[in-house]
C-alpha positions, 0 to 999 in steps of 0.5 A: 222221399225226404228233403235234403237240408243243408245248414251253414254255420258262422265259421262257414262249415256245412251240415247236411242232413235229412230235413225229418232230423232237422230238430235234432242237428239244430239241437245238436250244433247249438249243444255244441255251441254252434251257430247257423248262419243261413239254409243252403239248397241241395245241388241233387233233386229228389227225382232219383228212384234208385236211390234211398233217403241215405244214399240221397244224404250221402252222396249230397255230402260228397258233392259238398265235401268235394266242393267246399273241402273235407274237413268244412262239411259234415253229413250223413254217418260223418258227423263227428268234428274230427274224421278218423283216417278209416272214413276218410279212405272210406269217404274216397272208396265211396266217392270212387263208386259214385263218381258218374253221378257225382261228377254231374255236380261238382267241378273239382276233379283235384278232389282226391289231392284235396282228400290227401292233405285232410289225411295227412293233416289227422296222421299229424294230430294221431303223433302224440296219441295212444290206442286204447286197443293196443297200447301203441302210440301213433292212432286212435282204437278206432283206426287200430290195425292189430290182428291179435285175437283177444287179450284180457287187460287188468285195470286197476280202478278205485282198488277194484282189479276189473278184467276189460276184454280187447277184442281185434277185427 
């Protein structure tokens, strides 16, 4: 198995990931203009048989989202700045579905209370959006909700009309 790396940066956010990636985040906060202020150690051991190197790196980012707040840690397939309302609601299934193992971690059990205001914060920032998906304002495409099957869109760009399709869930 894998070891667990945990990077801090200069504005107290935390990344953690599996340290064979190592090189890559590195890479990737300093394109992004982001400083690692120090290393941090893992709160989960890696005696854990049933579970993978993922799991291991999802569940650990749980532990520190709950422990340092959703929008200050970043980890596994959440790495994006901004988390889109289906990952938080998702964040909180899978927190649900682990919570025994969690719990013998993390101390904080205002952790969904916490989850609320990060929601509440991103419904705020979608206000003056608009989704490429439907058109509506109010959500980006990635949390788009319309059911309609496909439409076909016309685009005009530079006097060329190309046919995009909209495809819905």
């Amino acid at each position: 198995m894998d070891k667990i790396s945990i990077f801090k940066s200069n504005s107290d956010k935390f990344y953690i990931f599996l340290k064979k990636h190592k090189t890559i985040v590195e890479a990737n906060l300093k394109k992004n203009f982001i400083s690692i202020k120090s290393e941090e150690e893992p709160f989960l051991t890696l005696d854990k048989k049933n579970i993978n190197n993922n799991e291991l790196e999802q569940i650990e980012t749980f532990i520190w989202m709950i422990k340092y707040g959703f929008n200050k840690v970043r980890g596994g397939k959440y790495m994006n700045n901004n988390l889109s309302l289906k990952e938080f609601e998702e964040i909180r299934i899978l927190i649900k579905s682990n919570l025994k193992l969690i719990n013998t971690y993390v101390i904080n059990t205002d952790w969904e209370s916490d989850l609320n205001k990060c929601i509440e914060t991103e419904k705020k920032r979608h206000i003056n959006t608009t989704c490429f998906m439907c058109c509506k304002k109010g959500h980006f495409a990635i949390d788009c909700k319309e059911d309609d099957s496909i439409n076909i869109i016309n685009v005009k760009k530079k006097h060329k009309i190309h046919k995009i399709h909209k495809i819905h869930k």
